[in-house]
C-alpha positions in Angstrom: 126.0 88.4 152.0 122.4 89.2 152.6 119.7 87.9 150.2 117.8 91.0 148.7 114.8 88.0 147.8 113.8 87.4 151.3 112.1 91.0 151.3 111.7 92.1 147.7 109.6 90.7 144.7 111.8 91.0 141.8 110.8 94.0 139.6 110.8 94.9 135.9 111.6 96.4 132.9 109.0 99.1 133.7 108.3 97.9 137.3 110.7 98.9 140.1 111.2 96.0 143.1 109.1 95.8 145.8 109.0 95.1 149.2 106.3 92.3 150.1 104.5 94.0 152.6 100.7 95.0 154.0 100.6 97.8 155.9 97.4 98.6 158.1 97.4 102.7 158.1 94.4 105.0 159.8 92.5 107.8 158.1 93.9 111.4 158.2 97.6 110.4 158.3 98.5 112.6 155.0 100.1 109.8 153.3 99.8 109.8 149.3 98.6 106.7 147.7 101.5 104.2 146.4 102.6 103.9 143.1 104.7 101.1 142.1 106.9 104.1 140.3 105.8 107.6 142.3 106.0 106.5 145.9 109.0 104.7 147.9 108.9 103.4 151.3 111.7 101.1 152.7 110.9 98.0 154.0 113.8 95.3 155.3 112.9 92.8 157.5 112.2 94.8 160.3 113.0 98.3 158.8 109.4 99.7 157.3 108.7 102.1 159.4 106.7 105.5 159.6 105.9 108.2 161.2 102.4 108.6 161.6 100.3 106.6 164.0 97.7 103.7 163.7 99.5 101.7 160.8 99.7 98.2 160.4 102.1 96.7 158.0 102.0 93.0 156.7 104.3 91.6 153.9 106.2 88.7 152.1 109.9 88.4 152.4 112.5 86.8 150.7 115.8 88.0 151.5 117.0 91.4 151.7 120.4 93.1 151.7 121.1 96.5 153.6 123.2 97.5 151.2 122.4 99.1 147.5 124.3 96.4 146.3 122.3 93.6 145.2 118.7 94.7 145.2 117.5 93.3 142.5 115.5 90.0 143.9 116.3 86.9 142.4 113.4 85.4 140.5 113.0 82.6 142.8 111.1 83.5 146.3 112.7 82.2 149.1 110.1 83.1 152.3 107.7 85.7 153.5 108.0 88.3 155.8 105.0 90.3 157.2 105.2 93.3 159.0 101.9 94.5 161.0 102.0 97.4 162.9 100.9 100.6 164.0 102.9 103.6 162.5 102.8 106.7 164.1 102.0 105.0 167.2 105.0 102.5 167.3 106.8 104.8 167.3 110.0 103.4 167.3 110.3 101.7 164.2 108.9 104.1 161.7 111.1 105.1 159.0 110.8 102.9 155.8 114.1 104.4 154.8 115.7 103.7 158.0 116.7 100.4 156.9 120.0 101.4 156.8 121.1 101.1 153.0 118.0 100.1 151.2 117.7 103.3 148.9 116.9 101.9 145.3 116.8 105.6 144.7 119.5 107.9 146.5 117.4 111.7 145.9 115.3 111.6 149.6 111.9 113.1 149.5 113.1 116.2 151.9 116.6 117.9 151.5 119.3 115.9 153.6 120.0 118.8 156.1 116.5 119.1 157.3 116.0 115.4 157.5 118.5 114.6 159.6 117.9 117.1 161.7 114.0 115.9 162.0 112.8 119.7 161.8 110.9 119.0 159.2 109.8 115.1 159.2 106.0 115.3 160.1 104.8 111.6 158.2 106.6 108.7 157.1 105.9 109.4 153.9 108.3 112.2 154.6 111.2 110.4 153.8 110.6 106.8 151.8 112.9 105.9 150.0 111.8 102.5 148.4 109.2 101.8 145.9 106.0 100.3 147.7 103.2 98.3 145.5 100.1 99.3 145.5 98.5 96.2 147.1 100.9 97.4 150.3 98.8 99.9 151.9 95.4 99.3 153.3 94.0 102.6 154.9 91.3 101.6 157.6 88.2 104.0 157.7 86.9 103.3 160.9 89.2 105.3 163.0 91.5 108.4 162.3 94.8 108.2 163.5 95.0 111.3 165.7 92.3 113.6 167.2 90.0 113.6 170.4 88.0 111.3 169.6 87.9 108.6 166.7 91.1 107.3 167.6 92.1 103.4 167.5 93.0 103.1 171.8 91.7 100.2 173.1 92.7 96.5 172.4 89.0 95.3 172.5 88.5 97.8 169.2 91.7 96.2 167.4 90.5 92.8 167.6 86.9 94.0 166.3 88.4 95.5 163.3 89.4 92.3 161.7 86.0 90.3 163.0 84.3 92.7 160.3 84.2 90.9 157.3 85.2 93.8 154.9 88.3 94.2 157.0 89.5 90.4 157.2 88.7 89.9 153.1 90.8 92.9 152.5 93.8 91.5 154.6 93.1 88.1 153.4 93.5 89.2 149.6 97.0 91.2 150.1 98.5 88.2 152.2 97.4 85.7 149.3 98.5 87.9 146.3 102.4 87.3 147.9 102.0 84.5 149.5 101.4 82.9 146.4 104.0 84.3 144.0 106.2 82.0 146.6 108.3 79.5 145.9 109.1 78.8 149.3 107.6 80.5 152.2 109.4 80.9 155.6 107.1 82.9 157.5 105.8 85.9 158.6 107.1 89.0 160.3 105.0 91.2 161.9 105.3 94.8 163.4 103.1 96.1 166.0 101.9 98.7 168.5 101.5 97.5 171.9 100.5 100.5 173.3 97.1 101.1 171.7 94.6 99.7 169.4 97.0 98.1 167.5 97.9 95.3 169.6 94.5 93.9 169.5 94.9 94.1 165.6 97.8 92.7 165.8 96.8 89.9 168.0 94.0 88.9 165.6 96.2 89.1 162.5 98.9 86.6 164.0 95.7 84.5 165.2 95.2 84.6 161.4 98.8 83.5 160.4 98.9 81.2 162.7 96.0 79.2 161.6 96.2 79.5 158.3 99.8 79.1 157.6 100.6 76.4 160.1 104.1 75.6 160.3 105.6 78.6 159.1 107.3 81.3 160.9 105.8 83.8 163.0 108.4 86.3 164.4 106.6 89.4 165.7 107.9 92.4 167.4 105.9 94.6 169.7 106.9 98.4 169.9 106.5 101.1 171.6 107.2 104.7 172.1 109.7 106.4 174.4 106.9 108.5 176.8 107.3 112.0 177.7 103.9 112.5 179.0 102.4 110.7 181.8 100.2 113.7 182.3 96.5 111.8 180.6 95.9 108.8 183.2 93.9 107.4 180.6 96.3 106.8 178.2 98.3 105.8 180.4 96.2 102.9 181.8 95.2 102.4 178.5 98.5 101.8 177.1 99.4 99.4 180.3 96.5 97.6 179.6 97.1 97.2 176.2 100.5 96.1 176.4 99.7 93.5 179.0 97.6 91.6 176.3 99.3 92.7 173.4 102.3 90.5 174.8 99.9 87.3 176.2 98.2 87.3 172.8 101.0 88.1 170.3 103.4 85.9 172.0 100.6 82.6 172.3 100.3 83.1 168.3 104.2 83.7 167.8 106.8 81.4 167.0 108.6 84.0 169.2 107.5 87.6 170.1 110.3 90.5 171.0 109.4 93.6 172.9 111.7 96.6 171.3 112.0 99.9 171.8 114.2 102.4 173.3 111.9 103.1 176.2 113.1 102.5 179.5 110.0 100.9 180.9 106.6 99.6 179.6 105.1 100.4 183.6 103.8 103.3 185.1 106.9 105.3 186.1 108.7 106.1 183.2 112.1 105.6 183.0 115.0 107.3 180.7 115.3 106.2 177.5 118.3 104.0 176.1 121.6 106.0 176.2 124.3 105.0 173.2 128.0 106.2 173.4 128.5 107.0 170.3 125.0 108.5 169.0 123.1 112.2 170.2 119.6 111.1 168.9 116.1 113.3 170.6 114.1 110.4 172.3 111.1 112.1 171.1 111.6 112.3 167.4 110.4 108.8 165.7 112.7 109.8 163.1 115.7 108.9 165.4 114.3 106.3 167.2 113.6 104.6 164.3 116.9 104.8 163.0 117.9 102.8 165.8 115.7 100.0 165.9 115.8 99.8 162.3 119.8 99.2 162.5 118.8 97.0 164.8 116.1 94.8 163.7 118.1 94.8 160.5 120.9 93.2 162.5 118.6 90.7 164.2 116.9 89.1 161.3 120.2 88.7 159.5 120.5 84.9 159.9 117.7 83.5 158.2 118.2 86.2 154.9 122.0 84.6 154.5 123.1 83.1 151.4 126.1 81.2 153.1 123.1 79.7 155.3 120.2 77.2 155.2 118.5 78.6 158.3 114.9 79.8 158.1 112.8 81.5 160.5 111.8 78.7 162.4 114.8 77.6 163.0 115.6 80.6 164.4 112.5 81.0 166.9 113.1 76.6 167.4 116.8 77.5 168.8 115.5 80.1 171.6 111.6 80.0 172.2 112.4 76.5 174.3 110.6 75.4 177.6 108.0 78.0 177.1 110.1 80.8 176.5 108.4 82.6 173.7 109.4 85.9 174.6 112.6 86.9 173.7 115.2 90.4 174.0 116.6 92.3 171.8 120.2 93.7 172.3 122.2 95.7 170.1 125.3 98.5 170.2 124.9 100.9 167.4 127.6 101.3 166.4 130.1 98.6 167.8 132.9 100.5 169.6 135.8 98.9 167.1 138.4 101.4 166.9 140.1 101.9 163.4 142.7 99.6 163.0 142.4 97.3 166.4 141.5 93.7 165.4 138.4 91.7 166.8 140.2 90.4 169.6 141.9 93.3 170.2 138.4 94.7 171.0 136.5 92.0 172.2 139.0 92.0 174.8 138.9 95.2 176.3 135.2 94.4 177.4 135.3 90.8 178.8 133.7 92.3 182.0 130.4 93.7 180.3 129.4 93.1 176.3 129.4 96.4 174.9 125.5 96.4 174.1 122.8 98.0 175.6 119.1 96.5 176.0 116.0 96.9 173.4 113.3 95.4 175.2 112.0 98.6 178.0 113.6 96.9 180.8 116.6 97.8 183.4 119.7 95.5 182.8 120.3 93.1 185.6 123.7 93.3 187.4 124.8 89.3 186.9 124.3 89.0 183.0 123.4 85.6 182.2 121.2 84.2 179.7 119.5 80.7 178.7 120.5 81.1 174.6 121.2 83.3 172.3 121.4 84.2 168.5 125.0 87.0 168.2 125.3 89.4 164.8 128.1 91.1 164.3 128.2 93.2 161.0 130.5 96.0 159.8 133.7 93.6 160.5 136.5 91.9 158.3 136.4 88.9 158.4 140.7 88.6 159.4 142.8 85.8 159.5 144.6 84.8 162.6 146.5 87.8 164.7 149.5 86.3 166.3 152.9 86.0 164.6 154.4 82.4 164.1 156.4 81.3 166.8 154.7 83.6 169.2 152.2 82.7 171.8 149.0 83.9 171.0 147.9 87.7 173.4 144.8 85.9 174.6 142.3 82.7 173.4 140.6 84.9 171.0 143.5 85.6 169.2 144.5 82.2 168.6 140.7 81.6 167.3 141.2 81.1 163.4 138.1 82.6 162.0 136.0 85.7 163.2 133.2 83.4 164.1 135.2 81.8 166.1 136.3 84.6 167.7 132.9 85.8 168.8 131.6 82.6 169.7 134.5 81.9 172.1 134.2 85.3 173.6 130.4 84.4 173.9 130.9 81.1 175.6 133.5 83.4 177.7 130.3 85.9 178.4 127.6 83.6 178.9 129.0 80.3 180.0 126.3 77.3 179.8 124.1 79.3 177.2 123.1 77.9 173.8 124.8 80.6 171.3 124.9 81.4 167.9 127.1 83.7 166.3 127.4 85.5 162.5 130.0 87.9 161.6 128.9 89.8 158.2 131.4 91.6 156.8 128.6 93.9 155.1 128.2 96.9 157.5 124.6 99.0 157.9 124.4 102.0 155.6 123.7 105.6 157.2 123.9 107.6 154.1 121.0 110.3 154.2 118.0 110.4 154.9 119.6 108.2 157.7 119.9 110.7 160.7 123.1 112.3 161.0 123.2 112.1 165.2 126.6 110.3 165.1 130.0 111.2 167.7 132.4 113.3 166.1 134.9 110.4 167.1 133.5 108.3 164.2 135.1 107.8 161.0 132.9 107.3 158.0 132.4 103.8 158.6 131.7 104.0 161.7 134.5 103.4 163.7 136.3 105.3 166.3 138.7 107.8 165.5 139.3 111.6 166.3 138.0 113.1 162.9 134.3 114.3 162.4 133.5 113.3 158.8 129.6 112.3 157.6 129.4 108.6 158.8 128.2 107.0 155.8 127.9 102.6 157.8 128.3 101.9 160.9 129.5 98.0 162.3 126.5 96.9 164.4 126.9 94.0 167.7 123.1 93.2 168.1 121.3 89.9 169.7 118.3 88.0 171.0 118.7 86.1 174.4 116.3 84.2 176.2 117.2 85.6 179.2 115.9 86.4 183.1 116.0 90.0 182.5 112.1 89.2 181.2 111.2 87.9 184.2 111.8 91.4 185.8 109.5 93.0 182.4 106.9 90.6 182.2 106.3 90.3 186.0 106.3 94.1 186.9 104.4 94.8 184.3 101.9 92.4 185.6 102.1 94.2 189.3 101.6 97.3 187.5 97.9 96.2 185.6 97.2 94.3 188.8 97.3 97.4 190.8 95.0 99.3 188.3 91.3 99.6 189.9 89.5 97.7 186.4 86.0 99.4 188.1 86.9 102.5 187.4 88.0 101.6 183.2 84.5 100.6 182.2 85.1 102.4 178.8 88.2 100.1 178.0 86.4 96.5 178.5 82.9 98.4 176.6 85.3 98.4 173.7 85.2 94.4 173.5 87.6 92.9 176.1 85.7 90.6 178.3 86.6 91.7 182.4 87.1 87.7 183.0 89.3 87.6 179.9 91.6 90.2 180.9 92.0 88.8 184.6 93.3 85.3 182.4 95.2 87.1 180.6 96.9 88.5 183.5 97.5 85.6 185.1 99.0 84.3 181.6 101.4 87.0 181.9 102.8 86.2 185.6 102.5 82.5 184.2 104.6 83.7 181.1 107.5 85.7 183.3 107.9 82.3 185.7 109.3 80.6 182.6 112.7 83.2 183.1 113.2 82.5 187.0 116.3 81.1 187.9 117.9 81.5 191.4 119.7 84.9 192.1 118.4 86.8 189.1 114.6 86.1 189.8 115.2 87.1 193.5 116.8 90.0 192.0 114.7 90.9 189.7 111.5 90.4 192.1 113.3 93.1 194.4 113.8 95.2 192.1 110.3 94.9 191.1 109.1 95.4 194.3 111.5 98.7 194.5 109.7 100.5 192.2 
């Protein structure tokens, strides 16, 4: 269902496939130098990720399948994906394995116990599990990616990484060596730290897409850690101040920018991270929070790697980013509580109240759900012919629904009356054999779904969606009371690092500018008290 040549360059007789992808990685992170044969990583739209902090990734895409089924690219290149971002630092999206499914070799790089367990998992490289060409990784020698001092922490030294000429050749020369084995190039996805240096690197590489590859797809999601230490005030006002721009810049030069991670809250009181029924995951291992997102992002992406469907990137971003609304979040329920045997409506019906999902985007969900559109993936499902029995009236509207697409988009319209929805049902599932984490519920069977037997769980169904919605009023605008309150005098080392004072203030007000677009009656009143609350 999925098309493995949105991601992957088709390989060889002697050369495995490839994911296109540049990733930006920071001296002293331990990670071997790629070999097209000796070193995997995963990368699926949205699923490289690692864990060491200060890496970058950028890469083409055509379409990629979760599955080991159907890796091998097609010898026609249907679009471009880039991923930038930091590694270690993201935090949340680190695992290049963790795209659930994508092993083109099944033997991980550490014993399946010990990896899903995380006792061992230092680095990414710890457990890749896809081949990665050697163009892929550019290591940047300026900073090192942990330490005292040295470190990549301010957005101001980001942005001056790719303003030296070395630096901006060498990304220039990995984007053109895929971008030009294209036949057709949707876009660009890009991964990134908002909490540090990163963002500022990020910022200037979609400045860089954006000029250069006008037109094309920009999709770019910003990620951050879940926090366990507020204890350095330094970091902390660092990382506030480097997410505030990080979301102003990435989102001006995005066809449509996504906050995700399983963080409660990008402000200054930290909140609990994201809580799933079904999964016992350790907030503070990037291992398992990766896992997540990864199933996650997967998930998202979905509709414009389809080979039923047309759609591309842009159309994607064109069908939400409307009236300003460039910012976009991510929802997702890993795994979707279908219970063996129940049909869709059976399901869907026992949570007409509340959609079974939980929110991505480090921001407490609003009591009146409501949204302005949407773009719905459900994956792991059969696609079933009608439920009822001839001559019998139907248990409810979604069982008279003839199709599971039309199931879900009625329930949706049910959900969110007067939004703009999309909906794909894919019967393919996302594939948790190991080095996926094993942090599942005993109550799931192994494919995921719920039953009183504790066997491996080997796929898992996945609900996941992006909604232009007013719960990003209530982000974007306490997050801008948050850097508003910080006293700027006292941070001289953070604008020495290259951020003009006078440019961060506009950038500020860019951001309350930015969370106005989500007001709407009730839920901005809401969300403003709720704001204030805190």
């Amino acid at each position: 269902e999925l098309r493995a040549a949105a991601l992957l360059r088709a390989g060889g007789a002697r050369e495995a496939a490839t994911p296109r992808l540049v990733a930006l990685e920071l001296k002293g992170t331990g990670a071997p130098r790629p070999q097209v044969r000796g070193h995997r990583v995963l990368s699926h739209a949205g699923t490289r990720q690692g864990r060491t902090r200060g890496t970058g990734g950028a890469g083409p895409q055509e379409g990629g399948s979760p599955s080991g089924e159907g890796l091998k690219p097609r010898a026609g290149t249907r679009s471009w994906v880039c991923f930038i971002r930091g590694m270690r630092g993201a935090g949340d999206l680190r695992s290049p394995h963790l795209l659930p499914g994508v092993a083109l070799a099944p033997a991980p790089l550490v014993a399946p116990g010990e990896a899903s367990s995380g006792a061992c998992v230092q680095l990414w490289s710890d457990y890749l599990n896809v081949h990665l060409h050697p163009r892929s990784l550019y290591v940047i020698r300026q900073y090192m990616h942990d330490g005292d001092c040295g470190c990549l922490e301010a957005f101001g030294q980001g942005e001056s990484l790719l303003q030296d000429p070395g630096c901006l050749e060498e990304l220039e020369d990995r984007l053109h060596f895929y971008v030009e084995e294209c036949d057709y190039l949707q876009g660009f996805q890009v991964l990134c730290d908002l909490h540090n240096g990163f963002s500022g690197v990020g910022a200037k590489v979609t400045e860089l897409l954006c000029d250069e590859y006008s037109g094309k797809g920009i999709l770019t999601w910003g990620l951050t850690p879940v926090m366990s230490n507020m204890g350095d005030a330094q970091k902390n006002l660092y990382r506030l101040m480097n997410t505030a721009l990080g979301i102003v810049r990435l989102s001006s030069h995005s066809s449509l920018f996504c906050p995700l991670s399983l963080s409660g809250s990008l402000g200054i009181k930290p909140q609990p991270p994201v809580a799933f029924p079904y999964i016992n995951y350790n907030a503070s291992l990037n291992y398992h929070s990766s896992a997540i997102l990864a199933a996650a992002l997967d998930t998202l992406t979905a509709p414009y790697r389809l080979h039923s469907s047309q759609g591309s990137m842009m159309h994607l971003a064109d069908t939400l980013n409307f009236s300003g609304r460039k910012v976009v979040a991510a929802w997702a329920s890993v795994p979707f509580p279908a219970r063996c045997g129940y049909s869709l409506p059976d399901t869907l019906c026992a949570y007409q109240q509340d959609v079974p999902w939980k929110l991505l985007s480090s921001c407490r969900e609003q009591k009146v759900s409501h949204c302005f559109a949407q773009s719905v993936v459900l994956r792991g499902i059969c696609k079933e012919s009608p439920t009822s029995r001839p001559g019998e009236p139907p248990p409810s509207p979604l069982h008279a629904c003839g199709s599971t697409e039309q199931i879900l988009q009625r329930y949706l319209h049910a959900a969110f009356p007067g939004a703009f929805s999309t909906a794909h049902v894919l019967e393919q599932p996302c594939h948790t054999l190991p080095p996926y984490p094993q942090f599942f519920s005993p109550l799931l069977t192994r494919q995921g779904f719920l039953l009183n037997k504790p066997p491996a769980v080997e796929s898992i169904p996945v609900l996941a969606a992006l909604q232009s919605s007013p719960v990003l009023h209530t982000l974007l605008y306490s997050l801008y009371k948050d850097v508003r309150k910080l006293n700027m005098g006292r941070w001289a080392s953070f604008f020495s690092a290259g951020v003009e004072p006078d440019d961060f203030q506009e950038a500020l007000e860019e951001l309350r500018t930015l969370s106005q677009c989500y007001e709407t009656g009730f839920e901005a009143d809401e969300s403003e008290d709720e704001a204030d609350s805190d």
